[in-house]
C-alpha positions as CSV (number, residue, x, y, z in Angstrom):
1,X,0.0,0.0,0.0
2,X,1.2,3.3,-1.0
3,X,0.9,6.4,1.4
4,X,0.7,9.6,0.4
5,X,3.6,11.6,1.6
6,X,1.8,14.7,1.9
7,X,-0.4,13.2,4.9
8,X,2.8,13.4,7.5
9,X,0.9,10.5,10.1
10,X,-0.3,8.0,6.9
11,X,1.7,4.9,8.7
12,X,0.9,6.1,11.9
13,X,-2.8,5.5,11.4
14,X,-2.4,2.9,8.7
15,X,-0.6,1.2,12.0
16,X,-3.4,2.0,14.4
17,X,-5.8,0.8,11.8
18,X,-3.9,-3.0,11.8
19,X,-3.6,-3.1,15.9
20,X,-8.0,-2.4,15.6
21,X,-7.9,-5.1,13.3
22,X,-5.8,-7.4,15.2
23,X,-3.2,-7.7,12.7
24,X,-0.4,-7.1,14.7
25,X,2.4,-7.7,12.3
26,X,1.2,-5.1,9.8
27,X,0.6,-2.5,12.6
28,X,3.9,-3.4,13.4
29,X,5.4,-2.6,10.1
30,X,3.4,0.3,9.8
31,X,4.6,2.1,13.0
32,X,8.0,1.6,12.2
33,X,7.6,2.8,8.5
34,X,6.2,6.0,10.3
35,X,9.6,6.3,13.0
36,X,11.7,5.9,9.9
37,X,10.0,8.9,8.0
38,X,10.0,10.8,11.6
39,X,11.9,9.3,13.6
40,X,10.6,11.7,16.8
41,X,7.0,10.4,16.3
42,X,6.0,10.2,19.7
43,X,2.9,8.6,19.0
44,X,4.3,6.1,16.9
45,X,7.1,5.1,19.1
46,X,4.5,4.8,22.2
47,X,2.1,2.6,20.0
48,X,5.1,0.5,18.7
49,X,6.5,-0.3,22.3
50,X,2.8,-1.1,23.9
51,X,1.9,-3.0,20.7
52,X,5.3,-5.2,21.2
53,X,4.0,-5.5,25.1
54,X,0.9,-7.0,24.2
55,X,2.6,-9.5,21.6
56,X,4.8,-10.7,24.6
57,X,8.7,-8.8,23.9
58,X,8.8,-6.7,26.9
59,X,12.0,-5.8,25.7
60,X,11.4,-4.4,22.3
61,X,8.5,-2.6,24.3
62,X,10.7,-1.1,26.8
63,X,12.8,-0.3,24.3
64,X,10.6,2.0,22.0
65,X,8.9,3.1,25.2
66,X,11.9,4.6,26.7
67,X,12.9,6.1,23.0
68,X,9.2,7.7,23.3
69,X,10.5,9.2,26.9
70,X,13.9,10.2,25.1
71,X,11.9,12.8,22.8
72,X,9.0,13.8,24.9
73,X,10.4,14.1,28.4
């Protein structure tokens, strides 16, 4: 799927649209599509590390969790 790079949070709620859906891989892929086009995309790194939490790598969640905590203080 293409996103239009004019819409700045496309992946972002491309993403959020997967984790509704229950199709955690995609909204996987999507947040970190968004974190590479901004890579100081609160929202996206928040979502990314609770989305990793609820598939069980409490590690990768920390660690885009404490990224998220890096930008936004």
């Amino acid at each position: 799927m293409a996103i239009d790079p004019e819409i700045p949070n496309g992946y972002l709620n491309l993403g959020n649209s997967y984790a509704m859906l229950n199709n955690l891989k995609d909204a996987a892929n999507s947040y970190k599509k968004q974190i590479a086009n901004q890579p100081e995309s609160v929202l996206a790194l928040t979502n990314l590390g609770r989305l990793y939490q609820v598939m069980s790598d409490e590690l990768l969640g920390k660690k885009y969790l404490k990224k998220a905590i890096k930008v936004d203080p």
